[in-house]
N, C-alpha and C positions, 0 to 999 in steps of 0.2 A: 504494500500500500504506500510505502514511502518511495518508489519510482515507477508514479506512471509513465513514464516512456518506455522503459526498460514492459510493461506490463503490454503498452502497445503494441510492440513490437513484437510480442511472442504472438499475440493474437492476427496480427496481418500474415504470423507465418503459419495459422488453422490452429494453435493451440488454444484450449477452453482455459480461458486464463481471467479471474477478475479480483478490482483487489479485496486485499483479508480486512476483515469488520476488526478495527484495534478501539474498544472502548476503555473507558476508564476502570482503572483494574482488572482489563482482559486476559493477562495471563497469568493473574494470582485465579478468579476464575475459572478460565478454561483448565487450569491445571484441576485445580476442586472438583469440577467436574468430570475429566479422565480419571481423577482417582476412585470415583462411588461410581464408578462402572467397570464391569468385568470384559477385560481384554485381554483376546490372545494373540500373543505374538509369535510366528514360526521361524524358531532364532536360527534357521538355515537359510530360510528367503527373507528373513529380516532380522541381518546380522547386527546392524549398528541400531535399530529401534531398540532390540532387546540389551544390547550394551547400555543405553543411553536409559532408559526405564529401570535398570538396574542399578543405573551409578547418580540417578536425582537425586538432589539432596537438598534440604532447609540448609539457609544459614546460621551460624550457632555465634552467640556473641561472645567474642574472645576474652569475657572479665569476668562473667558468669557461666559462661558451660553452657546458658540456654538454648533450645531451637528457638529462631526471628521466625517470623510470618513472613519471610521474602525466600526466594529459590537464587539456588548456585546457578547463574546463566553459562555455562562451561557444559562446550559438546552437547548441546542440546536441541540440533536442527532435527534431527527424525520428530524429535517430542512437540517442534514448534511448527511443524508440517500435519500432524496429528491434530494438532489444536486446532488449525488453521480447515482444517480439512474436516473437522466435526464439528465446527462453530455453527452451520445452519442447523443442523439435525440440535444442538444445544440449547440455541435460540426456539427453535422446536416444542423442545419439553419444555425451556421455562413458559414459553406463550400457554400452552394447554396444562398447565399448573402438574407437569408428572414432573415426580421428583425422582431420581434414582437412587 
């Protein structure tokens, strides 16, 4: 969403391309929501999904130990192609009030 040209350009070449819905706290979110739903990953046809779903992590504040309410953004395009790619069906449930 932040280069529509680059977005243009994939589409004059046939590709279904439009850009990603980025609201206010969409990927604290989109992530909450991947997580209260069961997904499977086939870590042989989706070798770096399955790395990357394994290796997300909160950030923990270094004076207290605790987990923060923010994500480690490191290695995490499978995860933000995932978001990106279930935001309408998300948008979806929250419209018809299902929660998962």
């Amino acid at each position: 969403s932040s280069e529509p040209a680059r977005i243009l350009e994939f589409q004059k070449n046939d590709f279904l391309m439009e850009a990603a819905v980025k609201g206010l706290k969409s990927l604290h979110d989109g992530i909450d929501w991947l997580r209260s739903i069961k997904i499977h990953v086939h870590k042989s046809k989706c070798p770096n999904l399955a790395r990357e779903i394994g290796s997300y992590q909160y950030r923990v504040d270094k004076k207290t130990g605790e987990r923060i309410d923010e994500f480690v953004e490191f290695n995490d395009d499978c995860i933000a192609a995932l978001r990106y790619a279930t935001e309408a069906l998300r948008s979806l449930y929250a419209e018809w009030g299902v929660l998962m």
